[in-house]
N, C-alpha and C positions, 0 to 999 in steps of 0.2 A: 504493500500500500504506500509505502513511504518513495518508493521508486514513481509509483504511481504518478502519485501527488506532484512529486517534483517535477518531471516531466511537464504534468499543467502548470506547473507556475513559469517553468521556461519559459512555455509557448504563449502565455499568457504576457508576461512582460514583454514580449520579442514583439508581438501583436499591438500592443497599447504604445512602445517605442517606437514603431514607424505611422504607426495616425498622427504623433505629434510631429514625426523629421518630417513625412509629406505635405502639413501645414503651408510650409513655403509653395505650394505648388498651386494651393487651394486660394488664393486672393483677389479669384475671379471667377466671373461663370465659365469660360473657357478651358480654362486649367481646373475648374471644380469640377466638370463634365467629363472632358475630353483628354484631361495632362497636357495641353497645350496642342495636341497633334503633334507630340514630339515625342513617344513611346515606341523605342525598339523593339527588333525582332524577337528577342527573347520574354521580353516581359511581355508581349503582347498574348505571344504564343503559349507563355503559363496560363495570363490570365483568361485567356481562351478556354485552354483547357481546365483548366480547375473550375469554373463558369458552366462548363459543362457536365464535369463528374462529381457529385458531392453522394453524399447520403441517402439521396436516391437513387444513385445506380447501383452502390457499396451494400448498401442495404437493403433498399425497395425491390430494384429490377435484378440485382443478380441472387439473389433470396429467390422471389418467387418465379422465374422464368428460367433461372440453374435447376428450379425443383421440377417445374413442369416437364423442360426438354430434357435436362441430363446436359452432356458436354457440348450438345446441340448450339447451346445459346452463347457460346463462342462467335457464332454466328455476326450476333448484335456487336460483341464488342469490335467485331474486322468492319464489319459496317459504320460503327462509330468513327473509325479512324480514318476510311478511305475515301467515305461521302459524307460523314458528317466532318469532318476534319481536312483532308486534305482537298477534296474537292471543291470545296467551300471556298477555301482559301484561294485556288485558283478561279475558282468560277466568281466568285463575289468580289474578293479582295481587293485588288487594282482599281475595278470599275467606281465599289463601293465609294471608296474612299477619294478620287479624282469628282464622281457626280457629288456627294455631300460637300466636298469643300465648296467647288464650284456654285453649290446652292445655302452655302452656309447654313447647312443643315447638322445640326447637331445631335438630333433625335432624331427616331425611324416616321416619326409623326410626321414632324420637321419636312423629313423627305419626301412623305407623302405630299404633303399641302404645297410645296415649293414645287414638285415635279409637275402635278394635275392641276397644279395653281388651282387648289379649293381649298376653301380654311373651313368648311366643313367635313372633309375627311382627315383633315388635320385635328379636330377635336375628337372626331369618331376613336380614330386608332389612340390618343391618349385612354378617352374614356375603357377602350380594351384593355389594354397592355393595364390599368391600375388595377382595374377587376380580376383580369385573370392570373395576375399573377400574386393574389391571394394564396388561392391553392399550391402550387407551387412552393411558396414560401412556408404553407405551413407544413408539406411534406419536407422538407428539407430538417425541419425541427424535430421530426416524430420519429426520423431513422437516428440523427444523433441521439437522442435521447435514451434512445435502446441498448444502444450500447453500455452510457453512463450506467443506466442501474443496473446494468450485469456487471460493472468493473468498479463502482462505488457506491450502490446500493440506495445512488440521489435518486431521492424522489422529481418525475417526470415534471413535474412542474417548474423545479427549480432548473432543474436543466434545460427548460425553455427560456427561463428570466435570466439566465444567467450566461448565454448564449446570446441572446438576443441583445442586452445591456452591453455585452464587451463589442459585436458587432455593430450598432450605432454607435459606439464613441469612435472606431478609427472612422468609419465613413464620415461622420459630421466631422471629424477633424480636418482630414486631408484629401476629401473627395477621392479622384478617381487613383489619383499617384499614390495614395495609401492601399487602396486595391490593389494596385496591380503588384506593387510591391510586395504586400501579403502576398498575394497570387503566387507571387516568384517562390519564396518561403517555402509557402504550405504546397506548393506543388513538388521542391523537391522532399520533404518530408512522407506525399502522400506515393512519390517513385521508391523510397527505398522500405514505405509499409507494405506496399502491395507485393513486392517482393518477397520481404520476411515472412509476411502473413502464409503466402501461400507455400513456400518451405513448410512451414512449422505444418501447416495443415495436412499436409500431404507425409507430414511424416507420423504426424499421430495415427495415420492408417497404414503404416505399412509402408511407405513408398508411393509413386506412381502407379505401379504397376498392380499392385497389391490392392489403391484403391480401385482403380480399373475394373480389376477380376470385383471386386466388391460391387460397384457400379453397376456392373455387368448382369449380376446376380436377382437383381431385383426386377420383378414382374410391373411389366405397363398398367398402371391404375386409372388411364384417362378415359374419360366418358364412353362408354362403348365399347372400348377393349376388352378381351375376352380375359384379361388377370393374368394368363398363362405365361405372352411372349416374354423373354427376356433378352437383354440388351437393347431395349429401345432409346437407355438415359446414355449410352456409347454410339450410338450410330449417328449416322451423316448429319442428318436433318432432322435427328429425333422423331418422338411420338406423333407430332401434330405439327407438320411443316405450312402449312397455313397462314396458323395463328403467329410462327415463329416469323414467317415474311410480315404478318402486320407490324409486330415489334420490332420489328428493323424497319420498314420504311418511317412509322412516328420518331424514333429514336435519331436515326439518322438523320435524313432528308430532313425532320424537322428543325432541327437547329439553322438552318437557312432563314425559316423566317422572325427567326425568335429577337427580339428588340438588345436581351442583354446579351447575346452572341456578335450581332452582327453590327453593332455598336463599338466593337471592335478593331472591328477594320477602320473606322472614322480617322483613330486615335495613332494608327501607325505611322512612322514618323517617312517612309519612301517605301516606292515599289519594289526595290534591291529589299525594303526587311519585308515584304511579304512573301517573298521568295523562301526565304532562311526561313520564317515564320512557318512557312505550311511544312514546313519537314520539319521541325520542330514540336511542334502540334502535333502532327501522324505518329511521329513515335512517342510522345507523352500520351498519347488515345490507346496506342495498343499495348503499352505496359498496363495502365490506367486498366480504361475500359474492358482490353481483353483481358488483365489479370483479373479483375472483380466477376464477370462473367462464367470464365474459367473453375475459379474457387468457386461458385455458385453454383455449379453443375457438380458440384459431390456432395450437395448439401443433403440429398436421399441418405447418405451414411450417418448422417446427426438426428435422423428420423427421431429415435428416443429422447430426445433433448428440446424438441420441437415443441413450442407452444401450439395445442387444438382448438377451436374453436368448440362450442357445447355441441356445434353440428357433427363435429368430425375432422372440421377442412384445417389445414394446417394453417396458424398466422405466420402469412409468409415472411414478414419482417421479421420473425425471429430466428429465419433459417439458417442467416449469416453468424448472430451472434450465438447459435447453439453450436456451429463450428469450434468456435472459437472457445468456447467456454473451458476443454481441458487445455489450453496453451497455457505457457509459463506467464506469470504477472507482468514479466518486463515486455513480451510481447504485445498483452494485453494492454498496457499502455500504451504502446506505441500506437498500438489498433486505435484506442480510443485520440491519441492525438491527430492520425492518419483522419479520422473521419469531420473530426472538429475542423480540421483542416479544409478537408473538402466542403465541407457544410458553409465554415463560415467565406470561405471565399464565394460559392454562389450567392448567399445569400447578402454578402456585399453587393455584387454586380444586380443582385435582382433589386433593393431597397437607392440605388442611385440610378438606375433606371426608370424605377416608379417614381422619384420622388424628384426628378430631372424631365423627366414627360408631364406630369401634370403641372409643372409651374410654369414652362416655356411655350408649352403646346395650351395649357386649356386654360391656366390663371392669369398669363403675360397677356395682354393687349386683347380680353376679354372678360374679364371680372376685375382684375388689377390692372387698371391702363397707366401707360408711362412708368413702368418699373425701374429703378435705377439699377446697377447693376450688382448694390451692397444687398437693396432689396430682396433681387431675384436670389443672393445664397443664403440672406435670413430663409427665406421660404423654404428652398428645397432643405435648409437643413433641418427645419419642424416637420416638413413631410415626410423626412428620412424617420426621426423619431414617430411620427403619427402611424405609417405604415409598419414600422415593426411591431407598435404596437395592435393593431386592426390583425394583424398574422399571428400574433402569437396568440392572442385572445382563439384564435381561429384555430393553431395545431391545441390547444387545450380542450377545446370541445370535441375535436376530431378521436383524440386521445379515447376518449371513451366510448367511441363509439366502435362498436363487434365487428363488423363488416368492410368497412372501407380501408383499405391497404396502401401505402404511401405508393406503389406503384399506380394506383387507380385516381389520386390527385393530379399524380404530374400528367397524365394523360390527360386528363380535362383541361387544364390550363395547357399543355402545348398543342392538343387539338383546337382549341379556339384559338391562340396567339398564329400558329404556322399555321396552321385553316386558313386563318382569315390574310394572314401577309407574305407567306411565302411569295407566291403565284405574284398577284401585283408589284412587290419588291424587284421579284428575280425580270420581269417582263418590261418594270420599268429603267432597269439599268441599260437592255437589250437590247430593245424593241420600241422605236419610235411609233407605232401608231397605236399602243397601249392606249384606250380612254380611260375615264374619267366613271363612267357610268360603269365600266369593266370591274373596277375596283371594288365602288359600291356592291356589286354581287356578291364578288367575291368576300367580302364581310360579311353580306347577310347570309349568304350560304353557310359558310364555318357556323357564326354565331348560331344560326335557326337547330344546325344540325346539334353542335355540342348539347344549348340548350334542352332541344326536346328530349334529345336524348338521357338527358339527367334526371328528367320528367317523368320520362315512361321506359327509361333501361332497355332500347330493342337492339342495342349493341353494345357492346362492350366498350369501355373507353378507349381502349387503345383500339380498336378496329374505325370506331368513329372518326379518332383523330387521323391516324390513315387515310380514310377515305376522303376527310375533307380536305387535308393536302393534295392530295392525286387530284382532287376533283379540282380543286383552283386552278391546276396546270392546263386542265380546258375549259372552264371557266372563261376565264379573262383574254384567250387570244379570240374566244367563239363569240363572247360577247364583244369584244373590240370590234369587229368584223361588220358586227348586227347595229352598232352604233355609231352616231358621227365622228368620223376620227378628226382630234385635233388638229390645229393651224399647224399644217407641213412646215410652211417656213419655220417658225416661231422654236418646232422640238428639231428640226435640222441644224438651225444655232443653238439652241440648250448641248445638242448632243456632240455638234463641233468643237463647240469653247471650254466642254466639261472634259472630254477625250483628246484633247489637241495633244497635251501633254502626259497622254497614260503614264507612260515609264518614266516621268522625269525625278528633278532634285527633290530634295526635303521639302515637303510643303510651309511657309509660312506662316507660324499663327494669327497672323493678322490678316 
């Protein structure tokens, strides 16, 4: 316990001493948002990836989808790194960050409103991205917290307040340069836990080999299976290759549309680091992601350890930490700093996302007119505390409730976030004759679909959120088609003077 302990106080100090060193950075809304646009390839690419993998992939998604498939779900994490990570990078990156400057767009809102020149899809996408990335945030709290009372016996609540509390003091300190710099931190702390983790795991059965034949052993128990087959949690594409391709495309492909992903590229300081950035990222995804996935596909071996439901069904968030539960304490710290890590660096990037969209996009020059620029950081820094708190109030109720699984949050908030923005984002960096009305659909379609869905459950959330990404990709070119396309001249200059320059110098914060 004492090794424990210390441990959190390292990381604890280490966290709270650079919110105050990135102070200097934070003296503006530009630098409070953005870091100036002056963020290398390395910090970007941590904070990329750490942005991406927190607590609900560690926890949530390789728990209950390592349980489903078996070593199957390996799968998602190659998907993570090749299309949500490196792909991304090249297909977004450059463009991204060349049209947002050129639009002095600093948010995904931002971009919207300035590209369709409509400052009512500019409040639209605010008022999304605050709502849905509620859920989100409060899944990120409920898989850290799983861990704590298996490794110190804190009660769930406090490990939400307490968690939440060290996370809004770096962000209202130092904005985004305290991110990313965490990011840097906690992503190499969270390279050499994934590592250790899954040594130790793998050796408390046996070896590789040994869990394998274990693995192997065990009878398919999925819906309709006759119980008998075995090795279905070994093979290619597992028991229910299906559902595993829905889970990869939400997972993947959706980080594309998501505001605190691609809000990243904004901030990279030249086209030479996104170069370096997207292999940087790739391989931080498949240590990452594929080791969490990986470990998560032997979680059928900790079956006796597994919390049940009264119905039978296993709580899939505790698959990861019934792994874990005979390792050594010094590893189980680490585990627990590994997660705190991942955890609080998302939920960085997600609380100065929300809370950097709703002042600029919906409070700036429509409820608050004339904002000054000390203004606009008093704001976003009380939204930063307001929204942690509206989230955590939220993973505290979620907490008690039997059914719903931190896997089944994030899918709701990134089927509505990439539902609604992939499609338009990706079409309007692209594709000049993307309208206006195109967009509009494309949001009401995600939103109608998440929604009802929540409503009346006739899909599953992660299938929903799938479909409504794919569906925006014809969406928006089939409704462009069907509607008046914008002033040709008007986006043939936007698209010249924003691309003249793709590959050039360091962009200018000014």
């Amino acid at each position: 316990m004492f090794l424990k302990l210390l441990m959190m106080a390292a990381f604890l100090v280490v966290t709270v001493y650079i919110g105050f060193y990135a102070r200097k950075h934070a003296r503006d809304v530009g630098g409070f948002v953005l870091g100036g646009r002056k963020v290398g390839a390395w910090f970007t690419a941590f904070a990329y990836g750490t942005s991406y993998f927190s607590a609900v992939v560690f926890i949530g998604y390789a728990g209950q989808f390592g349980w489903k498939y078996g070593l199957a779900a390996l799968w998602i994490g190659l998907g993570n790194a090749f299309v949500g990570s490196l792909l991304a990078w090249y297909v977004l990156g450059a463009r991204t960050r060349a049209m947002t400057h050129h639009l002095h767009a600093q948010t995904m809102p931002e971009f919207f409103g300035a590209r369709f020149q409509s400052r009512g899809l500019r409040i639209a996408a605010a008022a999304i991205i605050f709502v849905f990335l509620v859920p989100y945030t409060a899944s990120v709290y409920n898989g850290l917290s799983r861990l704590f009372d298996m490794a110190f016996h804190v009660p769930y609540a406090w490990c939400v307040i307490g968690m939440a509390t060290l996370t809004c003091l770096y962000v209202v300190l130092g904005g985004y340069m305290a991110t990313v710099i965490n990011d840097m931190v906690q992503g190499v702390i969270m390279l050499i836990g994934i590592v250790a983790v899954i040594l130790a795991v793998l050796g408390e059965y046996g070896g590789f080999s040994a869990a394998l034949v274990s693995l192997s052993q065990i009878p398919d128990d999925t819906p309709g299976a006759t119980g008998q087959l075995q090795g279905a949690f070994i093979s290619l594409f597992g028991p229910d290759p299906l559902a595993l391709a829905g889970v990869l495309v939400l997972t993947s492909l959706g980080a594309w549309g998501l505001p605190q992903m691609v809000q990243k590229f904004y901030a990279i300081k030249s086209s030479d680091a996104i170069k370096r950035g997207a292999i940087i990222s790739t391989l931080f995804a498949l240590v990452v992601a594929g080791g969490s996935y990986f470990l998560g596909g032997f979680g059928r071996l900790a079956a006796a350890k597994v919390a049940y439901t009264p119905k039978g069904t296993p709580v899939y968030d505790s698959v990861i930490p019934a792994l874990l539960a005979s390792t050594p304490d010094l590893l189980i710290g680490l585990t627990v700093v590994l997660v705190l890590s991942a955890s609080m660096s998302t939920l960085s990037s997600l609380v100065l996302t929300s809370s950097s969209t709703l002042t600029l996009d919906f409070l700036k020059d429509n409820l608050l007119r004339d904002m000054s620029n000390k203004a606009q950081l008093r704001v976003m820094r009380l939204l930063i505390v307001v929204f942690v708190l509206i989230s955590t109030v939220i993973a505290l109720m979620q907490y008690n409730s039997p059914t719903t699984f931190i896997a089944q949050l994030m899918a709701i908030s990134w089927g509505a976030l990439a539902g609604a923005f992939l499609a338009p984002f990706l079409y309007g960096l692209y594709w000049q004759r993307t309208t206006t009305a195109s967009v509009w659909l494309s949001f009401a379609f995600a939103l109608a679909l998440t929604c009802s869905n929540m409503l009346w459950n006739y899909l599953s959330p992660i299938t929903a959120g799938a479909l409504a990404m794919l569906a925006g990709l014809v969406i928006v070119p089939l409704a462009s088609f069907l509607t008046p396309r914008p002033d040709a001249a008007a986006t043939q200059k936007l698209f010249t003077d924003a691309y003249r320059n793709l590959h050039d110098e360091p962009i200018d914060a000014a």
